[in-house]
BATI-83465 format. One record per residue: residue number from 0; residue in one letter; x, y, z of N, C-alpha, C in turn. Coordinates in Angstrom, 3 decimals. Atoms other than C-alpha are relative to their C-alpha. Last residue first. Layout:
# BATI-83465
R,NUM,A,X,Y,Z,X,Y,Z,X,Y,Z;
...
//
This chain:
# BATI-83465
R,160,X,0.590,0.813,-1.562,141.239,60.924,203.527,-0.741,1.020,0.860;
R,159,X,0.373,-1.438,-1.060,141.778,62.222,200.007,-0.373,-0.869,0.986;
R,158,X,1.674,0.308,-0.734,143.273,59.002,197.894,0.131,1.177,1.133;
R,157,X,-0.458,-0.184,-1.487,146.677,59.492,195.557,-1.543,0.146,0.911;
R,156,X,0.025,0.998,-0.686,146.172,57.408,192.488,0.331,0.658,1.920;
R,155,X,-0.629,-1.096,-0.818,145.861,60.019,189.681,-0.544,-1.458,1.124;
R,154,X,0.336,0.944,-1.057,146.226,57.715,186.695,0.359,0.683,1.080;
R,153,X,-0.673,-0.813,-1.099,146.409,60.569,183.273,-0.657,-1.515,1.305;
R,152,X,0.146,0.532,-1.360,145.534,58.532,179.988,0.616,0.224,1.527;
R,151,X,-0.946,-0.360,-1.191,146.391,60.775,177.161,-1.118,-0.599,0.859;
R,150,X,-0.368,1.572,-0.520,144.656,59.523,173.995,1.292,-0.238,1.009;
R,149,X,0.921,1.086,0.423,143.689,63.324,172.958,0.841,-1.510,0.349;
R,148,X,0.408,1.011,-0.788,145.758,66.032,174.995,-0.882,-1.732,-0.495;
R,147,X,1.676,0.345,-0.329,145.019,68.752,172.648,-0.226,-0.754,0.999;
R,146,X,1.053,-1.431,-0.527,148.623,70.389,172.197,-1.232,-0.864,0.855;
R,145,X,1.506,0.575,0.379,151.240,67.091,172.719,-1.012,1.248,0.408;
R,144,X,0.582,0.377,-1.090,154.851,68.807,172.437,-1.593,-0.126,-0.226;
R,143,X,1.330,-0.759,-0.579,156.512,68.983,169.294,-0.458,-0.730,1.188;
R,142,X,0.869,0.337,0.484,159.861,66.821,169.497,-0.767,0.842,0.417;
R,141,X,0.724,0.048,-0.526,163.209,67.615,170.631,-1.053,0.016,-0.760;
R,140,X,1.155,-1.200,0.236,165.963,66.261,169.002,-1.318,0.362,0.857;
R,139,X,0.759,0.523,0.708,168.271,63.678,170.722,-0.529,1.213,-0.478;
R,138,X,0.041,-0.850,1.216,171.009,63.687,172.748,-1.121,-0.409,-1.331;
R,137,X,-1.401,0.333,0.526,170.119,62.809,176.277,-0.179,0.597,-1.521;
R,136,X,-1.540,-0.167,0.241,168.804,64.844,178.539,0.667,-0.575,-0.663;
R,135,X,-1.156,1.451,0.805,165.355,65.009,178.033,1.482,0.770,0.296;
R,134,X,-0.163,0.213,1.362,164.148,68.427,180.290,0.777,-1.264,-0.431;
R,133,X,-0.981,-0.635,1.044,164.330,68.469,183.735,-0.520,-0.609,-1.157;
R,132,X,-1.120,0.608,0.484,161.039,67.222,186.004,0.666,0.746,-0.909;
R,131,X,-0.141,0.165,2.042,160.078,69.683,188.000,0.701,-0.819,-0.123;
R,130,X,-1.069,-0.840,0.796,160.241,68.327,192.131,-0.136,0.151,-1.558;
R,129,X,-1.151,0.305,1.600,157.991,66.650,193.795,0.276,0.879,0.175;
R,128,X,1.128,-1.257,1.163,157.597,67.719,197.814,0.635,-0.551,-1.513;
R,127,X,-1.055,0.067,1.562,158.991,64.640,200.128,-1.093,1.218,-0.365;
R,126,X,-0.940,-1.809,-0.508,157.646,65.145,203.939,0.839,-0.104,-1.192;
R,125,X,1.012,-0.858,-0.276,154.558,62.636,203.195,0.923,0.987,0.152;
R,124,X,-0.073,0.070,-0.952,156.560,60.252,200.731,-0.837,1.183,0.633;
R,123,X,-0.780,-0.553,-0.602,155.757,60.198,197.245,-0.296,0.466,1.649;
R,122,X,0.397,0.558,-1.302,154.078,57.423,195.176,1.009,1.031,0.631;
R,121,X,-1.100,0.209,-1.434,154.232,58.757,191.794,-0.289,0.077,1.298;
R,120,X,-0.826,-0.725,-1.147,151.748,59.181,189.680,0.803,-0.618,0.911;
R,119,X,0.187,0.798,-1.064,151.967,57.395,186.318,0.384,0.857,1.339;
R,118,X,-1.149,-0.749,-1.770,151.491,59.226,183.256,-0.703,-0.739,0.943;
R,117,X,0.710,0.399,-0.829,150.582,57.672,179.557,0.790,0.657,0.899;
R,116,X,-0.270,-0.430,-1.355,150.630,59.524,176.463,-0.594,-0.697,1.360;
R,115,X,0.666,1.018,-0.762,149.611,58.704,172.384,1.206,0.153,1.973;
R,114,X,0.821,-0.531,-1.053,149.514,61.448,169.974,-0.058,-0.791,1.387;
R,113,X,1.482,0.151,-0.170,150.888,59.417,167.523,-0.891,0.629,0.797;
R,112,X,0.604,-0.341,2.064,154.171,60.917,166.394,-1.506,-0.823,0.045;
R,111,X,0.387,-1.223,0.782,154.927,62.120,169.784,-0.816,-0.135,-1.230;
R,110,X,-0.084,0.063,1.659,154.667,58.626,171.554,-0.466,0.842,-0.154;
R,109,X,0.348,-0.341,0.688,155.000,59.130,175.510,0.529,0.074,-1.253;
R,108,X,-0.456,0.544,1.047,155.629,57.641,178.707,-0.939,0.496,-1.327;
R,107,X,0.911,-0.123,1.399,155.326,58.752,181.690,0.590,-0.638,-1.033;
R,106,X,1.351,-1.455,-0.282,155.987,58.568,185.587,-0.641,0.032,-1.147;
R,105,X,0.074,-1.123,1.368,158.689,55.227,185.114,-1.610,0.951,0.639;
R,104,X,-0.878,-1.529,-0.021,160.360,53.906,188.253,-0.668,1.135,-0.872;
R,103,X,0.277,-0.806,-1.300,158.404,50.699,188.634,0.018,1.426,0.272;
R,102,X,1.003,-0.209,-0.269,159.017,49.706,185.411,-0.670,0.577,0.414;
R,101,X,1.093,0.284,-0.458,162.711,49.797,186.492,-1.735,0.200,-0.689;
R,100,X,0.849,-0.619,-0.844,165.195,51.638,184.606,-1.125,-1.018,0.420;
R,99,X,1.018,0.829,-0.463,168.968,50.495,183.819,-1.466,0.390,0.626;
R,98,X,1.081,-0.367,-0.972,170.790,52.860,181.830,-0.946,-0.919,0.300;
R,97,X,0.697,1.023,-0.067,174.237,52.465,179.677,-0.963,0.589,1.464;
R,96,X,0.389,0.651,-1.558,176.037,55.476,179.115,-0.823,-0.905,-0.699;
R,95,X,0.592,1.148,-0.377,178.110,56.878,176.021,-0.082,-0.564,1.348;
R,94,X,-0.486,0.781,-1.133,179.414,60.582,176.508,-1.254,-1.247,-0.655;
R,93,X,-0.955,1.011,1.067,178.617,62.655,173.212,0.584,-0.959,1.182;
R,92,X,-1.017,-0.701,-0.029,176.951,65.240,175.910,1.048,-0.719,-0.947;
R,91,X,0.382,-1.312,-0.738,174.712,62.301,176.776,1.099,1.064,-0.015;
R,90,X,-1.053,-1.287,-0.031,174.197,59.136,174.439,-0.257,1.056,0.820;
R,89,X,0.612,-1.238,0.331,172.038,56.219,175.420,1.290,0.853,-0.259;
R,88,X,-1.495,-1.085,0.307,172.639,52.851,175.622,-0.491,1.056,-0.478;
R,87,X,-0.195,-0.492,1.231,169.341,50.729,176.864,1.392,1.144,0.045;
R,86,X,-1.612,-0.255,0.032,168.255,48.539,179.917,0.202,0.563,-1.267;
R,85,X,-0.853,0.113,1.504,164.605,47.730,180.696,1.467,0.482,0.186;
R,84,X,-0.956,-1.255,0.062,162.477,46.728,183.569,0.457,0.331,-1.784;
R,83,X,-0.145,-1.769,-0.664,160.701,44.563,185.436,0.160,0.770,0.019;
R,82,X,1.505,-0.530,-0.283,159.617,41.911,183.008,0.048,0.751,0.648;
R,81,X,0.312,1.208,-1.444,162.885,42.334,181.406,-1.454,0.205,0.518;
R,80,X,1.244,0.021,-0.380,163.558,44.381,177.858,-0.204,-1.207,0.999;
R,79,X,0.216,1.298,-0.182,167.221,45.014,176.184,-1.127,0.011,0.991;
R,78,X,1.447,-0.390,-0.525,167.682,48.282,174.025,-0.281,-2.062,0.735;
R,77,X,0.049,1.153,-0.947,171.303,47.406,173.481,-0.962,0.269,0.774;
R,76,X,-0.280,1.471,0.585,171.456,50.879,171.125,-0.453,-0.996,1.633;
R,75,X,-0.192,1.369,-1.110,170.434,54.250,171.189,0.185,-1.215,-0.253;
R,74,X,-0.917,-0.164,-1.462,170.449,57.636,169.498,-0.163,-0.829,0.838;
R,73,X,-0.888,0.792,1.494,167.482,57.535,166.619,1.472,-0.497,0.633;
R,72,X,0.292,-0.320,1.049,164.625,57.819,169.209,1.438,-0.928,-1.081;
R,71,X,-0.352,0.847,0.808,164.363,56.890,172.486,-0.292,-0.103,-1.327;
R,70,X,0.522,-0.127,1.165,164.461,60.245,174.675,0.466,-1.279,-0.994;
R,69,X,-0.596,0.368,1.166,164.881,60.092,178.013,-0.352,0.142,-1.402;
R,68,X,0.039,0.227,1.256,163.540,62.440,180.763,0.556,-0.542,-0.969;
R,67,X,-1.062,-0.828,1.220,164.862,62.919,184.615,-0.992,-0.660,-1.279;
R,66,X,0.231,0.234,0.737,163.537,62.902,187.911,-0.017,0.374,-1.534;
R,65,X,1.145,0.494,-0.593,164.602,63.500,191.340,-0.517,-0.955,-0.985;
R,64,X,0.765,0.908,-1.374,167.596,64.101,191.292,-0.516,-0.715,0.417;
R,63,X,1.428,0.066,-0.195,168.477,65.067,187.752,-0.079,-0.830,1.333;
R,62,X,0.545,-0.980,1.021,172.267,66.736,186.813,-1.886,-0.135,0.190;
R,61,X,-0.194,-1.704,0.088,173.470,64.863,189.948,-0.517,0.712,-0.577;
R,60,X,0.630,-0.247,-1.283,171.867,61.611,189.315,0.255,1.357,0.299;
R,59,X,1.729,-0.018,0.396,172.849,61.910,185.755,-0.901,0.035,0.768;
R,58,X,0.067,-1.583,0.556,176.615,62.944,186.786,-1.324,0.033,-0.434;
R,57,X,-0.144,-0.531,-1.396,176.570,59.438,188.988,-0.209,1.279,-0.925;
R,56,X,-1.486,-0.412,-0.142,175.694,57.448,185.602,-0.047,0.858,0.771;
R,55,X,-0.635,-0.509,0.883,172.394,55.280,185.888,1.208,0.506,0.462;
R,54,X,-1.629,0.228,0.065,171.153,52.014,187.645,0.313,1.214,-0.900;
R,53,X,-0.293,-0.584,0.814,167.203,52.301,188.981,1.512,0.030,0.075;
R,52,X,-0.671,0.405,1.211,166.692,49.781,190.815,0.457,0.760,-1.342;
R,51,X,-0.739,1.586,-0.103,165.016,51.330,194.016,-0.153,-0.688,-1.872;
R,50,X,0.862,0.798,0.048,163.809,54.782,192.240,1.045,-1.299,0.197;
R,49,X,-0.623,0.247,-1.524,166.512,57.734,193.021,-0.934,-1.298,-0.011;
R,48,X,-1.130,0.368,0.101,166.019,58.558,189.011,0.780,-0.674,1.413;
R,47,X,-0.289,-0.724,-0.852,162.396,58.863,189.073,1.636,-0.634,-0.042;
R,46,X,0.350,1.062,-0.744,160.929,58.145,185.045,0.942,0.600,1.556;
R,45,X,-0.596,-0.590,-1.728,160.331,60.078,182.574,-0.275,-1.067,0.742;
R,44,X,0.396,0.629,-1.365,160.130,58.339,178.983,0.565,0.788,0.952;
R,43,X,-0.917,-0.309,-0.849,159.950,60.072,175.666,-0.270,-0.824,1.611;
R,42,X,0.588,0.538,-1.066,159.437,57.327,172.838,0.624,1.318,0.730;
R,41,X,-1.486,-0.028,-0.391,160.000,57.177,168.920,-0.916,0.525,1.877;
R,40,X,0.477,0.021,-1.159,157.428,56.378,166.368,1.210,0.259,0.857;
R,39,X,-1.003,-0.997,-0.488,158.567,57.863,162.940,-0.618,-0.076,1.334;
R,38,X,0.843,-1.000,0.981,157.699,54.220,160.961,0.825,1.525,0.677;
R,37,X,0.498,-0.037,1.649,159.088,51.381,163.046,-0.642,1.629,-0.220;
R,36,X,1.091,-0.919,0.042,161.657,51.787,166.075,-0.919,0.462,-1.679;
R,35,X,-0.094,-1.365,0.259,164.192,49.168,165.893,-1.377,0.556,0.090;
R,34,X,-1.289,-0.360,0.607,165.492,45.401,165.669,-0.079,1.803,0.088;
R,33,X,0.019,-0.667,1.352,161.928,44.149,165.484,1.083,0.742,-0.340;
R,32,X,0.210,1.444,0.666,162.143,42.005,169.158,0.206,0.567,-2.134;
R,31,X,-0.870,0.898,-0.272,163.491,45.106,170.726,-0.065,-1.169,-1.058;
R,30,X,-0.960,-0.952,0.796,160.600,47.611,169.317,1.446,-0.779,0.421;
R,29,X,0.390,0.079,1.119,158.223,44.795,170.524,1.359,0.616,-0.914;
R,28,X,-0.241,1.847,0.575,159.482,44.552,173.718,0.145,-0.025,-1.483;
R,27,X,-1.682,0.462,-0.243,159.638,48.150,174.343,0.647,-1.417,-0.781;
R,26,X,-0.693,-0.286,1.071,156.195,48.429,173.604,1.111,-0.157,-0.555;
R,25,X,0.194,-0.015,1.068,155.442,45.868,175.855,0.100,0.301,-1.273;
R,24,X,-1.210,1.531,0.252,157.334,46.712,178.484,-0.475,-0.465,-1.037;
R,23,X,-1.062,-0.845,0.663,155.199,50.306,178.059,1.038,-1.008,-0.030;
R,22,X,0.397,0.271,1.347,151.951,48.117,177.966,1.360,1.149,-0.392;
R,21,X,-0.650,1.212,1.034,153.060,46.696,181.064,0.115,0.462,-1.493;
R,20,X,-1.548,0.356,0.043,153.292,50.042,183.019,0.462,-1.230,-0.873;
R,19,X,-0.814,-1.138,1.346,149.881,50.248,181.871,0.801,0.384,-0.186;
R,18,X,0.569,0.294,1.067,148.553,47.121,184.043,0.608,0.905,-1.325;
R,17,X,-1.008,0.748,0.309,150.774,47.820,187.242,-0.296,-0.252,-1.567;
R,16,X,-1.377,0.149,0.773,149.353,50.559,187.084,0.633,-0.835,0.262;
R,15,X,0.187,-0.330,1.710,145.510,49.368,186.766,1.922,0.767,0.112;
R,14,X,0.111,0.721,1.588,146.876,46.901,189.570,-0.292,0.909,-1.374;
R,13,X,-1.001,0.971,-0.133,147.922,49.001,192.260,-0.008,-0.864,-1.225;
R,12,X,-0.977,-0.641,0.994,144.963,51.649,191.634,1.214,-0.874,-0.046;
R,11,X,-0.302,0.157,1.414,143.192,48.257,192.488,0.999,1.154,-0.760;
R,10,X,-0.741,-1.479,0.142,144.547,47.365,195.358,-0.671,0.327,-1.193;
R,9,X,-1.017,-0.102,1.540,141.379,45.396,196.488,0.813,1.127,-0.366;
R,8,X,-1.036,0.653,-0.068,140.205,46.080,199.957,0.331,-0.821,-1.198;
R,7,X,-0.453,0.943,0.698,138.593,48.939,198.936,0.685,-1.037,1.106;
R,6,X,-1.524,0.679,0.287,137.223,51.319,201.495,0.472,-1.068,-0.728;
R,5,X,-0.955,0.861,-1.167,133.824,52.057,201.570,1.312,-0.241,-0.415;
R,4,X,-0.520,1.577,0.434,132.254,54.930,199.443,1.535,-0.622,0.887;
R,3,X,-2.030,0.337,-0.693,131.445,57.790,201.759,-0.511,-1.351,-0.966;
R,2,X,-0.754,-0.352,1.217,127.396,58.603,200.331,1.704,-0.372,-0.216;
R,1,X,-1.195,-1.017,-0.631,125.633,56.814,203.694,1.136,0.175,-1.785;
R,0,X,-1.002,0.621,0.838,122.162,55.895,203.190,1.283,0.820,0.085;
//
């Protein structure tokens, strides 16, 4: 009997993220459709800033390359939600920007005040090396960071050959 499990031909890591990338359009949605962020939930999202569709401000590409941190908390407006994506006003340095991010684009996503954390690996080329992501940049407070790990869903999608 041979132990090598066979090759999929279903994507599926393809689908479970496409699947938990929804449930961050989702949130989104929700917190759109309700005018605001209920109770003290509030969002950090990383996501890759060179990511086909991604739209931000040329000094934000500069200041993050590769991949940068938002923070959607009390500091944003024209939070608007697509099935591919989102769009929201952010402050940076007291500079107002507008930021278009892809779905596609996002690595994590995380609610401080619940414990609750998702990360998406990134698809990176064979002669790319990541890169740290920078710290949130826009203006916001920073939030305790998650000790224990509890209702952190990590999706490691890269296959040993």
């Amino acid at each position: 009997m041979n132990d090598t499990p066979a090759d999929s031909l279903i994507p599926y890591d393809e689908i479970v993220q496409e699947a938990l990338r929804a449930v961050v359009g989702r949130v989104l949605g929700e917190v759109q459709a309700n005018g605001g962020l209920p109770g003290q939930h509030h969002f950090y999202i990383t996501f890759k800033t060179g990511a086909p569709g991604v739209d931000i401000p040329q000094h934000l590409v500069e200041r993050f390359p590769d991949e940068m941190t938002i923070v959607i908390q009390h500091r944003f407006w024209d939070l608007k939600v697509r099935p591919d994506g989102f769009e929201v006003g952010l402050s940076f340095n007291q500079v107002p920007s507008k930021l278009v991010i892809p779905f596609a684009a996002v690595t994590g996503f995380v609610d401080p005040a619940v414990n609750f954390a998702l990360q998406f690996q990134a698809q990176v080329e064979d002669d790319e090396e990541p890169q740290e992501t920078g710290a949130a940049g826009n203006d916001a407070p920073i939030a305790e960071p998650i000790e224990d790990g509890s209702n952190v869903v990590s999706v490691d999608f890269t296959r040993k050959k």
